[in-house]
C-alpha positions as CSV (number, residue, x, y, z in Angstrom):
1,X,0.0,0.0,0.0
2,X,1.6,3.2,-1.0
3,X,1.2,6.9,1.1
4,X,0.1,9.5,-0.7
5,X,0.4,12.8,1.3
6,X,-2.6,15.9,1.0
7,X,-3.1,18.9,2.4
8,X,-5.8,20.1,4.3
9,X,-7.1,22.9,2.6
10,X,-7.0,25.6,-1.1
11,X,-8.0,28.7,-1.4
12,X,-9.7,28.2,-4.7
13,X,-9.3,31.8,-6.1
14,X,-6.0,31.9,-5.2
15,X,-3.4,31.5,-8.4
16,X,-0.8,34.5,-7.7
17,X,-1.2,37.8,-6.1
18,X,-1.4,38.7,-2.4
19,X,-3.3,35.7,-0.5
20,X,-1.7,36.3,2.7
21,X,-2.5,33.0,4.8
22,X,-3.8,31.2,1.6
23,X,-2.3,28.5,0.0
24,X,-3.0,27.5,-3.8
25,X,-3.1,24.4,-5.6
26,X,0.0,24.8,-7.2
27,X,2.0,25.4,-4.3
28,X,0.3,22.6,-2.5
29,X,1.2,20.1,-5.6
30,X,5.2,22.0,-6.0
31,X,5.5,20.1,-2.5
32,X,4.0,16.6,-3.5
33,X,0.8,16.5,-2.2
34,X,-1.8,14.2,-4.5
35,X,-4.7,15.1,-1.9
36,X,-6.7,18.4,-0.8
37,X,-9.2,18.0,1.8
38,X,-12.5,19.5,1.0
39,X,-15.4,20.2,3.5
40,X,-13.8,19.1,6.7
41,X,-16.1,20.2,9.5
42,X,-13.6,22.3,11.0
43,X,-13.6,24.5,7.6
44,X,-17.0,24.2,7.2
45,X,-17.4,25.2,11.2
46,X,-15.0,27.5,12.2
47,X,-13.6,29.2,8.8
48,X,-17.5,29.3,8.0
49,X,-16.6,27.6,4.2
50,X,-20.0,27.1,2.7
51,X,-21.5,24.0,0.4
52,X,-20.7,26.9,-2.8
53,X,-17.2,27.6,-1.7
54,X,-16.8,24.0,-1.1
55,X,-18.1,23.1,-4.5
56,X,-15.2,25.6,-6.3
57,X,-12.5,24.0,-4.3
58,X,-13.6,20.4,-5.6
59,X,-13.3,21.5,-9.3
60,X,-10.4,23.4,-9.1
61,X,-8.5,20.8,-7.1
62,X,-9.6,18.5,-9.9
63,X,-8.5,21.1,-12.7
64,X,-5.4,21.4,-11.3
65,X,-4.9,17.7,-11.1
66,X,-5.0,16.7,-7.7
67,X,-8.1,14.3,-6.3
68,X,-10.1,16.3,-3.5
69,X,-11.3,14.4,-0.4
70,X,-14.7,15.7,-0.3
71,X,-15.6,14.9,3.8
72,X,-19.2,15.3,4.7
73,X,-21.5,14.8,7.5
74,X,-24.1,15.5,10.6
75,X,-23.9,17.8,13.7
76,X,-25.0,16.0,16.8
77,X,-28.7,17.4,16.9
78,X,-28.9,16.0,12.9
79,X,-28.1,12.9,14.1
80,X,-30.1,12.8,16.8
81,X,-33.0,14.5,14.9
82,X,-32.7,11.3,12.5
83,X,-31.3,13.7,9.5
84,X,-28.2,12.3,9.0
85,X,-29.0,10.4,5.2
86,X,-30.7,14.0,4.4
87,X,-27.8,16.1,5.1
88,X,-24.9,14.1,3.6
89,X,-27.2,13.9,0.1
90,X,-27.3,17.6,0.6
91,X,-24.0,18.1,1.0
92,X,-22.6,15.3,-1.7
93,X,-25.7,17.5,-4.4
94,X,-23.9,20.7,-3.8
95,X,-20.0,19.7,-3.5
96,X,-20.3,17.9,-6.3
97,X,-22.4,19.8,-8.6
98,X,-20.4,20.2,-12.2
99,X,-18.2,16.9,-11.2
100,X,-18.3,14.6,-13.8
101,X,-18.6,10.9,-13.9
102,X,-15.1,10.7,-15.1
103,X,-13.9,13.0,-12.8
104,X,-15.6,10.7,-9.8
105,X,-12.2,8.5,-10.4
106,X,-10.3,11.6,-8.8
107,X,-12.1,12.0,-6.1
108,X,-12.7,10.3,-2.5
109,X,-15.7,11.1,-0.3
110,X,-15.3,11.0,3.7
111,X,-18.1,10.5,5.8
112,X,-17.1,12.4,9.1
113,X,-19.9,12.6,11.4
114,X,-19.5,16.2,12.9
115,X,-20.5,14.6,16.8
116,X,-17.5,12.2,15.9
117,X,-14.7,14.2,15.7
118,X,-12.2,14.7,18.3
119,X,-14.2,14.0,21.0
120,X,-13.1,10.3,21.2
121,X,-17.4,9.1,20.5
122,X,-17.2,6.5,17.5
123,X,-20.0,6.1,15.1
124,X,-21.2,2.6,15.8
125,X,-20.0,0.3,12.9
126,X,-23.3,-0.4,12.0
127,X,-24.4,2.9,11.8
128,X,-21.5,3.9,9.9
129,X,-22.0,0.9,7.3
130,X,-25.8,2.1,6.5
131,X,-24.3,5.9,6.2
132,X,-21.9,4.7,4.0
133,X,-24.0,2.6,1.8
134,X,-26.5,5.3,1.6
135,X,-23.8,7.5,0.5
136,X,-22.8,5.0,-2.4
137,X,-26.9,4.5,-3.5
138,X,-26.8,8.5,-4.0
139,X,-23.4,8.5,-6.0
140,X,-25.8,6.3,-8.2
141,X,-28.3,8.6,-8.6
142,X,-26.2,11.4,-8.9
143,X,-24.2,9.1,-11.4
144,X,-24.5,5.8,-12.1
145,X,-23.6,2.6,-10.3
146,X,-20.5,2.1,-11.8
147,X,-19.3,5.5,-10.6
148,X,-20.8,4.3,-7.5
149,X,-19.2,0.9,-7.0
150,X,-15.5,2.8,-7.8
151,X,-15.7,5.5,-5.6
152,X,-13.7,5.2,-2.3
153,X,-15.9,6.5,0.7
154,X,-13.6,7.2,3.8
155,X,-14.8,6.8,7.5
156,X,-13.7,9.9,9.9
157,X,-14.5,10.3,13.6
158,X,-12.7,9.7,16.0
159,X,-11.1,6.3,14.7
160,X,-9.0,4.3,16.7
161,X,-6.6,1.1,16.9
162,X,-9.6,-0.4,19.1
163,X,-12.0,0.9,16.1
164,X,-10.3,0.3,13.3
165,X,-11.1,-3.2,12.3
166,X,-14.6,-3.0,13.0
167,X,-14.9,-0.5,10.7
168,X,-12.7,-1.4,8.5
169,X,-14.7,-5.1,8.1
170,X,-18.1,-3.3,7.0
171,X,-18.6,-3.6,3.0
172,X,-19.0,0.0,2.0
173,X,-16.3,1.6,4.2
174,X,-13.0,2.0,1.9
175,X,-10.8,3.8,4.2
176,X,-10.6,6.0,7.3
177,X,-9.7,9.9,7.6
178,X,-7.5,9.3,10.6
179,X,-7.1,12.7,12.7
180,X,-5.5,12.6,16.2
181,X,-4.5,9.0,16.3
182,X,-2.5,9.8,13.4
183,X,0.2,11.9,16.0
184,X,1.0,8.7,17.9
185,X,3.4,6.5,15.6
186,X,2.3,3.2,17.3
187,X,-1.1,4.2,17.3
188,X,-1.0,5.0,13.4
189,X,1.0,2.0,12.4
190,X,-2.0,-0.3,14.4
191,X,-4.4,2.2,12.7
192,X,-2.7,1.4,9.2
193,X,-2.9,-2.7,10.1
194,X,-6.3,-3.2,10.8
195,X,-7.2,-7.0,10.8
196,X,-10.5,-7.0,9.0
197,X,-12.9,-9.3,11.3
């Protein structure tokens, strides 16, 4: 299994000229990166990125030939309001909107439930599975179900080495978005060695 490294953000307007703070596509790929994270909560949240300036960062990481990592997901009242299917449709709709089928090769979606991250609460496995799958059925609609079978969907949350392989086992999870785990080598190298149950 290769490692491909990302970065966590673009600003999507910026090419040249005084950005100050922002960082563009093409100094993101002048230092390797094959990823761009699109959508993380934290953006989305705290930098206040919104589903249309989401949207331009998708196509212009895929115009400048890198594959976003489109993460979506619920707050904890959505979830708890039964919403969560409704608002990752939502989200996958307007992120996506101008992607093509082709393009769908480039690109990875990451469901991150919002309640999940950083706070050391796991999405059950289960629950995650019929997220997942859900997320794959509206690909097809969106799409097709070839474009749906071969696109990687990422679980993010709060994933651990006592996690991993429980998620890891479910049928339509492809991957995890690992965040704070990630800082502990031994942690990470467990994280990367999941035994699929």
């Amino acid at each position: 299994v290769g490692v491909g490294v990302g970065a966590q953000s673009i600003f999507h307007q910026a090419e040249t000229g005084a950005y100050t703070g922002a960082v563009s596509c093409a100094m993101v790929k002048d230092m390797g990166c094959m990823y761009v994270l699109c959508g993380h909560s934290e953006r989305r949240t705290v930098f206040k990125d919104d589903d249309a300036a989401i949207n331009s960062k998708v196509l212009k990481v895929i115009e400048d030939g890198l594959k976003p990592v489109l993460c979506i997901g619920e707050t904890k009242d959505e979830y708890d309001g039964g919403l969560c299917e409704d608002v990752c449709k939502l989200q996958l709709a307007k992120d996506l909107a101008g992607v093509t089928a082709d393009q769908m090769k480039d690109v990875v979606i990451a469901y991150e439930p919002v309640w999940a991250i950083g706070t050391g609460l796991v999405c059950p496995s289960d629950v995650a599975q019929k997220v997942h799958k859900s997320i794959r059925a509206y690909i097809a609609v969106l799409y097709d179900q070839a474009t749906a079978d071969a696109v990687r969907i990422q679980y993010g949350g709060s994933v651990t080495p006592e996690s991993v392989d429980e998620l890891m086992s479910q049928p339509d999870i492809d991957g995890c978005l690992v965040g704070g785990a990630s800082l502990v080598a031994e942690k990470f190298a467990r994280i990367c060695n999941f035994v699929k149950l």
